[in-house]
C-alpha positions as CSV (number, residue, x, y, z in Angstrom):
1,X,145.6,61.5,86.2
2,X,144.6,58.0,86.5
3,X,147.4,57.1,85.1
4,X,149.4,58.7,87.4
5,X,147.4,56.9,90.2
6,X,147.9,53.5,88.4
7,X,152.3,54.5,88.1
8,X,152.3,55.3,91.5
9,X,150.8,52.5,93.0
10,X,153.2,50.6,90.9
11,X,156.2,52.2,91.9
12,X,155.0,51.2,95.6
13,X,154.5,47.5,94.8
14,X,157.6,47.1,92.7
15,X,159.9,48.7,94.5
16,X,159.5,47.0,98.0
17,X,163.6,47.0,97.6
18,X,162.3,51.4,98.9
19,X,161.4,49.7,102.3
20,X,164.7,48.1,103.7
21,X,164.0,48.3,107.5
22,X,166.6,50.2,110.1
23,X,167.0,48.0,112.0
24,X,168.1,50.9,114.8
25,X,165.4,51.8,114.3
26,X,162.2,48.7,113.6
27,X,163.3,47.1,116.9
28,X,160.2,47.1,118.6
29,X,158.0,47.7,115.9
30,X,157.0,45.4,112.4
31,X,157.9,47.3,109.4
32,X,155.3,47.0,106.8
33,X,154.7,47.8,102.8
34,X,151.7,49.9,102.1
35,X,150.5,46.8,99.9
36,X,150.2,45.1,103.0
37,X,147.5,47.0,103.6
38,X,145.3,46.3,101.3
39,X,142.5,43.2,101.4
40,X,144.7,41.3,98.1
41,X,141.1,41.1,95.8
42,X,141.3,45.7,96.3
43,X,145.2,45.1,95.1
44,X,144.6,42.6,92.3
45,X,141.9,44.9,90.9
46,X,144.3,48.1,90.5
47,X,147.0,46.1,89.5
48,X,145.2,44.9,86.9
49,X,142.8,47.8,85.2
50,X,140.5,47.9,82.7
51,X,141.7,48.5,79.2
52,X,140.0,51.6,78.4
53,X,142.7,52.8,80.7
54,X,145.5,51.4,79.1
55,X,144.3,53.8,75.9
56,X,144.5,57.2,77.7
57,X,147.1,59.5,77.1
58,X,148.8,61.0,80.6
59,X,147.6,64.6,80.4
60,X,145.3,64.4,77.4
61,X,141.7,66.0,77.8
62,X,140.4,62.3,78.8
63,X,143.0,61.8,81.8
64,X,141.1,64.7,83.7
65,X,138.4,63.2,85.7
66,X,135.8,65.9,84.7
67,X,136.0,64.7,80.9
68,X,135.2,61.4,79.6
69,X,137.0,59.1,81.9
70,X,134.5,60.9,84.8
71,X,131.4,59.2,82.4
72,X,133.3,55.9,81.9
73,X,134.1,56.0,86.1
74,X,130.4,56.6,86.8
75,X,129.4,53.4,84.0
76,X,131.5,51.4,85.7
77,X,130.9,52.4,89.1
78,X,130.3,48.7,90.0
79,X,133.9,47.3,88.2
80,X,136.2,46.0,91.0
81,X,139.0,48.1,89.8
82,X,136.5,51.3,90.6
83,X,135.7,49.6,94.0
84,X,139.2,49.4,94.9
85,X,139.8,53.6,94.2
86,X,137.7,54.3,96.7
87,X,137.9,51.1,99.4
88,X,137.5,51.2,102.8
89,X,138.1,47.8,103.1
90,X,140.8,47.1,105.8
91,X,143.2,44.0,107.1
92,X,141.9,43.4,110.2
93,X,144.9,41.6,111.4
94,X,146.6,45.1,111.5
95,X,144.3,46.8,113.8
96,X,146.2,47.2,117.7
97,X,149.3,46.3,116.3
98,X,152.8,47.8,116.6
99,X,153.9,48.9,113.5
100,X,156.3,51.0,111.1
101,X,155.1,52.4,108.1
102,X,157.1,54.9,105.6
103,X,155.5,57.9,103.8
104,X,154.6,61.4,103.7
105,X,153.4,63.5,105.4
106,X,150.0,65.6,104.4
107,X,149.5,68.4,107.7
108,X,146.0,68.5,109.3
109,X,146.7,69.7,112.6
110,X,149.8,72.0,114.3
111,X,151.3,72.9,117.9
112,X,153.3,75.9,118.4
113,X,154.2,76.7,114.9
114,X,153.2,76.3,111.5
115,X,155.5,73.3,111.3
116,X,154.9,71.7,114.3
117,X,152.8,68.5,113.3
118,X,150.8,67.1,115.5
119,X,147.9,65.9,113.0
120,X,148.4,64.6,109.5
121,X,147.4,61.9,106.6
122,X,150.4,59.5,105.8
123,X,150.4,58.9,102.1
124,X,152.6,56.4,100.2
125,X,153.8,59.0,98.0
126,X,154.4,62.6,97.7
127,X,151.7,64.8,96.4
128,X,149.0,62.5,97.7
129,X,145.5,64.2,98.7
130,X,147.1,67.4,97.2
131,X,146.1,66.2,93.9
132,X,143.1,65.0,93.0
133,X,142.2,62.1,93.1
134,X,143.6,61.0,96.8
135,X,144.7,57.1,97.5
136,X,142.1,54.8,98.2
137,X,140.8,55.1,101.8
138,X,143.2,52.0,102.6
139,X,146.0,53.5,101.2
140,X,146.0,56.5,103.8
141,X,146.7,56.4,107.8
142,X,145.6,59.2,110.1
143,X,148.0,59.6,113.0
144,X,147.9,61.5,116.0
145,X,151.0,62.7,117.2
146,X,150.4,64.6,120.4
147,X,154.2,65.5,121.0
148,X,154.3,66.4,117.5
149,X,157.5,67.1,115.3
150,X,159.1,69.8,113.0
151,X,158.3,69.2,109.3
152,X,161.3,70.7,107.6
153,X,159.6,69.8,104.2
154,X,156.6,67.9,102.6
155,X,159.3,66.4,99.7
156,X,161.0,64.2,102.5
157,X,159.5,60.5,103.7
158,X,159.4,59.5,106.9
159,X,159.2,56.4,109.1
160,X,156.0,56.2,111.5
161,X,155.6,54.0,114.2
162,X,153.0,53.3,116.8
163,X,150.1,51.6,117.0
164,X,147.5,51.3,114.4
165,X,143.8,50.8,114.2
166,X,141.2,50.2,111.6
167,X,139.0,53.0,112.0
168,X,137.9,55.8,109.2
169,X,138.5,59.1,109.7
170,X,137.0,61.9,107.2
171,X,138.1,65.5,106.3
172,X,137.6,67.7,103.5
173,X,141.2,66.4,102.3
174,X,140.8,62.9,102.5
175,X,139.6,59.9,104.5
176,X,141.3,56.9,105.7
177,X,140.4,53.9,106.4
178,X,143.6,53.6,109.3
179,X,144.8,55.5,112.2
180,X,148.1,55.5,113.9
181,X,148.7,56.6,117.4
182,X,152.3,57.7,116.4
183,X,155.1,56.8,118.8
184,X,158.1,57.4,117.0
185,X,158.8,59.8,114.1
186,X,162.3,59.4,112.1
187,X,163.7,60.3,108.9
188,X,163.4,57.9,106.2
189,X,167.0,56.5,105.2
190,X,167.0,53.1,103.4
């Protein structure tokens, strides 16, 4: 499971090639990486993890958090790397900006239907917050989207724009250490 965590956040970092703006459609907003988001001592430390981590197995009895890797996360609850998993540590430079981010979506909140949107967690990759653990607080946006949208599917990315802030928000699913006050909601196409 960490791991998976540590692949992931690699396949976000080196693939920036994934985030080729529109430009139909990043006109009036600045397209950003989900790297970007992240104070660069947080990125540095998960790019670079300990060793003991190197050693695990994906899906052997120590890559589930409640076996020996949950022992070794508490010990090392002060280690940079286990810091970063769980930062809340922002780039202020973001916060009242207008910005396009791509993702998917996680549903909090809906309108008419059940998939009507009008609340939810953007993650930088599918399966975020559904599986445990979550992204690290500054690696998930809370957006508001009072007009809401149709979520055909939770295996398709999308682009978010609006305005984003620097605030936490906290749920039983996840907290982030971002908001977005979505404007515009499109399908992701390179």
């Amino acid at each position: 499971m960490i791991n998976t965590l540590i692949k992931m956040l690699a396949v976000v970092v080196l693939l920036p090639g994934l985030l080729a703006p529109n430009a139909a459609l990043a006109k009036d907003y600045r397209t950003i990486e989900w790297t970007d988001l992240m104070p660069a001592d947080d990125l540095d430390a998960l790019l670079n993890p300990p060793e003991y981590l190197n050693e695990i197995e994906d899906g052997s009895e120590e890559d589930r958090i409640a076996s020996q890797v949950y022992s070794a996360v508490k010990q090392a609850n002060d280690s940079a790397y286990q810091r970063a998993l769980s930062s809340t540590r922002v780039r202020p430079e973001f916060d009242g900006q207008s910005l396009r981010v791509p993702g998917f979506i996680v549903p909090l909140e809906f309108g008419a239907t059940e998939k009507h949107v009008t609340r939810f967690f953007l993650v930088p990759y599918f399966g975020a917050c559904i599986h445990v653990p979550p992204p690290p607080p500054n690696q998930i946006i809370y957006a508001e989207y009072d007009k809401g949208f149709v979520l055909e599917s939770l295996y398709d990315p999308y682009w978010i724009s609006g305005v984003l802030t620097t605030s936490l928000t906290e749920n039983d699913t996840a907290t982030s250490a971002y908001s977005i006050k979505v404007e515009r909601v499109a399908p992701y196409t390179e």
